[in-house]
DOLOKE-577282 format. One record per residue (C-alpha): x, y, z; chain; residue in three letters. Coordinates in steps of 0.001 Angstrom, whole numbers, plus 500000, padded with zeros to 6 digits. Layout:
BEGIN
      u      v      w chain resn
      X      Y      Z     A  ala
...
END
This chain:
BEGIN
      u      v      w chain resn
 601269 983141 426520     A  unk
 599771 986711 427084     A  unk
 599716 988615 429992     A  unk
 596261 989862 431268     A  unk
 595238 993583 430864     A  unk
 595282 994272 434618     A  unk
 598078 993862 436897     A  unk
 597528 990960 439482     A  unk
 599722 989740 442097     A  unk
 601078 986636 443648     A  unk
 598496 986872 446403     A  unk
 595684 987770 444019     A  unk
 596542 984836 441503     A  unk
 596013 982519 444066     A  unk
 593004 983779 445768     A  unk
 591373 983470 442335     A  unk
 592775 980428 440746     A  unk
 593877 978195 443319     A  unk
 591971 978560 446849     A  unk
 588427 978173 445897     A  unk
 586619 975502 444018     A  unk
 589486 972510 445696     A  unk
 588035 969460 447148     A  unk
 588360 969210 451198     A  unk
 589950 966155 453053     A  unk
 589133 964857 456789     A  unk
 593257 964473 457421     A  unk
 593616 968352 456485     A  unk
 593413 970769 459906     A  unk
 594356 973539 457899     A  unk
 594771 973670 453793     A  unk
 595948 976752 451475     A  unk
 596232 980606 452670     A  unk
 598217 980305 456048     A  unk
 602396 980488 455861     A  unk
 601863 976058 456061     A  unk
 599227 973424 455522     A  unk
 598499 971115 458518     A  unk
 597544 967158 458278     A  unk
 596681 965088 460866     A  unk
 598438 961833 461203     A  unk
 596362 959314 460292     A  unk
 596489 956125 463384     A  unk
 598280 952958 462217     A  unk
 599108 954689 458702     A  unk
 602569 955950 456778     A  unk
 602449 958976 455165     A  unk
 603809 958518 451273     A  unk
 604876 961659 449560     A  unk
 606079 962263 446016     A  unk
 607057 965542 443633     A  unk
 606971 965599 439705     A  unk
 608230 968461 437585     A  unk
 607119 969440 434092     A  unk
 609083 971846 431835     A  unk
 607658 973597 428799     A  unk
 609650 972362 426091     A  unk
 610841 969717 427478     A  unk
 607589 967923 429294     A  unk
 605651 969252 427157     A  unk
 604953 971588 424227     A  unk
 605121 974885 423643     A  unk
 601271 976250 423680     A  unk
 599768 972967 425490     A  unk
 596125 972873 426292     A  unk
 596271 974855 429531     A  unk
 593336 972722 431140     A  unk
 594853 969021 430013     A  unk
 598226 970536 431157     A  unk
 597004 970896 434558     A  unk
 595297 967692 434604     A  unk
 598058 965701 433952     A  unk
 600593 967680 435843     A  unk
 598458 966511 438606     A  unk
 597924 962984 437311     A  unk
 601750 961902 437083     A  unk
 602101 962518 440659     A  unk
 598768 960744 441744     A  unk
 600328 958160 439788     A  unk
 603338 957748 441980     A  unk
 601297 957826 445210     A  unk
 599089 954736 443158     A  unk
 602222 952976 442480     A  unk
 602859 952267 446636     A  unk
 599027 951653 447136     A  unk
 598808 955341 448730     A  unk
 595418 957200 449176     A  unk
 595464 960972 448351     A  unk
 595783 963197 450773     A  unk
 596486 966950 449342     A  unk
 599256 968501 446887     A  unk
 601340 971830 446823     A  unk
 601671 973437 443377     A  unk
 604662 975167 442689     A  unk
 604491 977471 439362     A  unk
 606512 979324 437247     A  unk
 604820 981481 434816     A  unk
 606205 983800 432206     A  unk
 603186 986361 432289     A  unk
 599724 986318 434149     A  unk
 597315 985222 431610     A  unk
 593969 984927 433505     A  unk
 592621 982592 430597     A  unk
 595478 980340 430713     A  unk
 595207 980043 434227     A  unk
 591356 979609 434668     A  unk
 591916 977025 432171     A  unk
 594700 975164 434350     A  unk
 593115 975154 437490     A  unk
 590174 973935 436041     A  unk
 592099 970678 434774     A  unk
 593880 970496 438329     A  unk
 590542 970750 439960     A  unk
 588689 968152 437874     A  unk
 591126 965912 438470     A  unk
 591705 966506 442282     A  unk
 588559 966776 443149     A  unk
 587254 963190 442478     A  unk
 590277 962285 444466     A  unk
 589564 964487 447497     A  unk
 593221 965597 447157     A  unk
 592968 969209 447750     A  unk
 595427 972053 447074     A  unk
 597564 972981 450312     A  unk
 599790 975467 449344     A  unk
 602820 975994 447029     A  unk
 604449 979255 445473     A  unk
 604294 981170 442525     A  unk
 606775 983484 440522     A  unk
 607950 984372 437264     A  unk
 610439 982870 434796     A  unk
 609446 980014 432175     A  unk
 606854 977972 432225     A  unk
 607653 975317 434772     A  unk
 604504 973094 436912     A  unk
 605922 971691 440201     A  unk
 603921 969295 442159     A  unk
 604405 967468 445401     A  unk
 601840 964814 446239     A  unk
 601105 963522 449658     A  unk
 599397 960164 450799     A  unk
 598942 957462 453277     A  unk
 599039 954029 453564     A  unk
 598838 951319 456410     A  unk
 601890 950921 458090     A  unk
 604225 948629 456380     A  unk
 601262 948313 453586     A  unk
 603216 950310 450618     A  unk
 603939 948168 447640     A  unk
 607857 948784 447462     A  unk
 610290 948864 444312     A  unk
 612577 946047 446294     A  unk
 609783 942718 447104     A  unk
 609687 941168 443644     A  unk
 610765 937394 444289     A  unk
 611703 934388 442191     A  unk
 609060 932809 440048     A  unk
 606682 936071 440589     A  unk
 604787 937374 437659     A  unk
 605051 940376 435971     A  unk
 601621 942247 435521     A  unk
 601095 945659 433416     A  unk
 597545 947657 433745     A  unk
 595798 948781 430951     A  unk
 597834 949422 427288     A  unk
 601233 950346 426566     A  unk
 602335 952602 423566     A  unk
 599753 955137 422717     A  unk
 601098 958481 424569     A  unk
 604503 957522 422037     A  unk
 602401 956906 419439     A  unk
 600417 959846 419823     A  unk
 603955 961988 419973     A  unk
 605106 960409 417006     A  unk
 602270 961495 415259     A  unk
 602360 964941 416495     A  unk
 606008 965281 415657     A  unk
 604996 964224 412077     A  unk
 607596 961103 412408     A  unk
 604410 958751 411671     A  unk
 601701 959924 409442     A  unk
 598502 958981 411427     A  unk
 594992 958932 410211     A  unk
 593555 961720 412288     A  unk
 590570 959949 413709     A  unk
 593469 957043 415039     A  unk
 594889 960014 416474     A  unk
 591815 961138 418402     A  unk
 591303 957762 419806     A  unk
 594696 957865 421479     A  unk
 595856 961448 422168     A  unk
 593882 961679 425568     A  unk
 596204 958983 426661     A  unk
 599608 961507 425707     A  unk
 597748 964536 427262     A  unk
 595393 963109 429977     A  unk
 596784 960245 431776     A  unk
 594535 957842 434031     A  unk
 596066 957593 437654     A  unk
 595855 953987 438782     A  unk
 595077 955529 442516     A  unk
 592519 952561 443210     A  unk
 593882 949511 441451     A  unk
 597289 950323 443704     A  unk
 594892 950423 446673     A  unk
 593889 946915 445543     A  unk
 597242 945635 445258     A  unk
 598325 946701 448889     A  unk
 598224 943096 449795     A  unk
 598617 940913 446639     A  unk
 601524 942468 444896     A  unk
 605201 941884 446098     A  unk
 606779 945550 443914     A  unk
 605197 948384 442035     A  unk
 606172 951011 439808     A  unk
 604058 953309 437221     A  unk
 605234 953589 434098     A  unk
 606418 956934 432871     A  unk
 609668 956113 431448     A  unk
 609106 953333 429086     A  unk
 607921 949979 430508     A  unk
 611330 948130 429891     A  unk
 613354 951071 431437     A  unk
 611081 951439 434835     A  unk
 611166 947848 435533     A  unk
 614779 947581 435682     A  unk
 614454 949645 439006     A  unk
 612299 946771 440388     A  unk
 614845 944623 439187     A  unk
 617683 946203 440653     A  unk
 616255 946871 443538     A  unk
 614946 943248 444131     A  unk
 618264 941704 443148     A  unk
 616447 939572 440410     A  unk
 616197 939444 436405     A  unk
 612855 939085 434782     A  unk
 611709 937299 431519     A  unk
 609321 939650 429276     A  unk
 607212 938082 426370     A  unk
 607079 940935 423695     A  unk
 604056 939452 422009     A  unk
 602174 939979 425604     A  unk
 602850 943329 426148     A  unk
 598840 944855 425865     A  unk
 598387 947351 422779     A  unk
 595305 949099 421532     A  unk
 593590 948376 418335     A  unk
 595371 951760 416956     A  unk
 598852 950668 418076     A  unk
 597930 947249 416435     A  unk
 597869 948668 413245     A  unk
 601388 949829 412813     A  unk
 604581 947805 412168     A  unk
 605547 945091 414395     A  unk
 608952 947004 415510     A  unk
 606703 950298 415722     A  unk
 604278 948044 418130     A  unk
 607445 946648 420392     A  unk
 609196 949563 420424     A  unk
 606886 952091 421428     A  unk
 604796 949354 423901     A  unk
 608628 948906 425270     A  unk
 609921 951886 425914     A  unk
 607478 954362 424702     A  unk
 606802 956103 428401     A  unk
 604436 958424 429198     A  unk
 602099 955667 429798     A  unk
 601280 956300 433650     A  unk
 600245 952445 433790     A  unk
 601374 949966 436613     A  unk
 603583 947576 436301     A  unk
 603731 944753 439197     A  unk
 604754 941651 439885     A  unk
 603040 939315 442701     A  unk
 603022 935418 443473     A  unk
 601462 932967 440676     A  unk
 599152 932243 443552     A  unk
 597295 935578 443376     A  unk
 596154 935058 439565     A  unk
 593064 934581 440040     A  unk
 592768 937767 443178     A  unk
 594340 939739 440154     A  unk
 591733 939006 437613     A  unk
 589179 939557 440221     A  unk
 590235 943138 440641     A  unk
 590589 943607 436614     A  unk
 587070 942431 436464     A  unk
 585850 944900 439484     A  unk
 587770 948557 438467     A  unk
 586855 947114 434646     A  unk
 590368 947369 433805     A  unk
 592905 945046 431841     A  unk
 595671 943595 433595     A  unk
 598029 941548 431471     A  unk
 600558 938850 432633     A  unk
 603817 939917 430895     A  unk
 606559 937659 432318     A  unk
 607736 936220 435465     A  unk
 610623 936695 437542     A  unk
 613528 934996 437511     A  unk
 617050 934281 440005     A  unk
 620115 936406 438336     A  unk
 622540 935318 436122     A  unk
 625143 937656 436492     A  unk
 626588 940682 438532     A  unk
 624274 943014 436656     A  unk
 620043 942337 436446     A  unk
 618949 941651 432832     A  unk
 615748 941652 431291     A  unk
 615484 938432 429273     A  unk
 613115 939253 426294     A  unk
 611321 936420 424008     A  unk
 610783 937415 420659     A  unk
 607830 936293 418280     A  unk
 609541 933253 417778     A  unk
 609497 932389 421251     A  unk
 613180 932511 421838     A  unk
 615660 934786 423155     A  unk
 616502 938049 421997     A  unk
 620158 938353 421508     A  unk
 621636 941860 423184     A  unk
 621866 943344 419911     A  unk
 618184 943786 418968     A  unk
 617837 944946 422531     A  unk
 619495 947145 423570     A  unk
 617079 950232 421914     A  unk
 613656 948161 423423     A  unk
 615538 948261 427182     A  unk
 616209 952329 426730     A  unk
 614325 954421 428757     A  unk
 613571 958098 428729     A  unk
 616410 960540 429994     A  unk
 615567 963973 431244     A  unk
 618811 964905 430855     A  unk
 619575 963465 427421     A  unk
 619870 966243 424079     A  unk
END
């Protein structure tokens, strides 16, 4: 990244990158520009807050679009708040940059913006300084009181729901890394799903009072749901052949298609389970926000000390242990 001609200061860089052009919200008394933002507390609601962190390098790489960058360091957050069935409220941004690069920036905030805006999530604050390139947000939202979709309600004989498709942000890396060789237009159909993620903020909102848990998916779908299960006390049984793929996942190998649909992450889809009685209130919703939701499995009592995920395989048996453990690992920011 290159530094600008002119010098420009913390105070200047966010007078012209970050304080105009945000979207305004009726629960904000006072947003960006003052030493703290101020939100009124919304009657008979909770308010639901979450933070993300993306590291160049690590996140993401080196030389990323600067406008889908700060589109989906915004979207991975509004993806959390979706999870619990929380409406946006605002977000702080907290950035480290390694020089002031006005293009870069007017770039960024124009991928925040476009996504925040539709939202009416506007900017409140944050910090800025120098160092690597590091994107910081905190989300906040609200929800009814005791309304949020929680990690810990999944119960016995509950389905198991995912949104949309599974597999194309790892697919998309793969192909980028050069581990797969992908026709480039199969790459184009897919890439905005690595780069741009699609916050399920409404179909959470939807799901306030049919779903028993929630998570969103940015781990790997296998991975994520273990926290439901763990924190439900419960195992689940997961069909592989159900798990929803797009027609350019499709066209790969059948352990490419599990693996990546499994444990991919990166997806920011939702995964839920609710009540066999809410089937049909689920399709309803899939029909309305034009969205697939997929039955995946159900949820069943545990048989041991530790939750397992019980996997079927094409035959429509059980998966022994050792063809699953690498489907059940998840993505670990700490791993080399």
């Amino acid at each position: 990244m290159s530094s600008s001609s002119g010098p420009m200061g913390e105070f200047d860089l966010i007078e012209r990158f970050f304080k105009t052009g945000t979207a305004s919200n009726p629960s904000l008394s006072l947003g960006i520009g003052d030493d703290c933002a101020l939100i009124k507390p919304i009657l008979g609601e909770e308010i639901a807050i979450t933070s993300d962190m993306l590291v160049e390098g690590r996140h993401f790489f080196a030389g990323a679009d600067a406008e889908q960058l700060g589109r989906k360091a915004l979207a991975v957050n509004l993806s959390d708040l979706a999870a619990m069935g929380a409406k946006p409220l605002g977000f702080t941004l907290a950035i480290s940059l390694p020089a002031v690069d006005t293009k870069w920036l007017e770039a960024f905030s124009r991928g925040l913006f476009a996504l925040a805006n539709p939202f009416a999530c506007p900017l409140i604050g944050g910090d800025t300084t120098a160092g690597p390139l590091t994107l910081s947000i905190t989300a906040i939202g609200s929800i009814p009181t005791g309304k949020a979709i929680r990690r810990s309600g999944a119960k016995m004989d509950d389905d198991v729901w995912v949104s949309g498709t599974l597999g194309d942000a790892r697919l998309a890396l793969a192909a980028l890394r050069q581990e797969i060789n992908l026709p480039d237009q199969d790459l184009k159909s897919i890439e905005h799903r690595m780069h741009q993620p699609s916050p399920r903020v409404e179909l959470g909102i939807q799901l306030r009072e049919i779903a028993s848990s929630a998570l969103d998916i940015s781990d790997g779908l296998l991975g994520d749901l273990m926290h439901i299960l763990r924190q439900s006390q419960v195992d689940a049984e997961i069909i592989l052949e159900q798990l929803p793929k797009s027609a350019t996942l499709l066209k790969q190998s059948k352990a490419i298609q599990h693996q990546f649909a499994a444990s991919g992450g990166d997806d920011y889809e939702l995964c839920f389970t609710a009540p066999s009685t809410n089937r049909d209130a689920i399709l309803n919703i899939s029909k309305a926000l034009q969205l697939p939701l997929t039955r995946i499995g159900r949820i069943k009592p545990m048989k041991n000390n530790e939750v397992q995920i019980h996997l079927v395989g094409e035959d429509g048996k059980f998966m022994d242990s050792t063809n699953t453990a690498a489907l059940l690992k998840s993505f670990d920011h700490f791993a080399k």
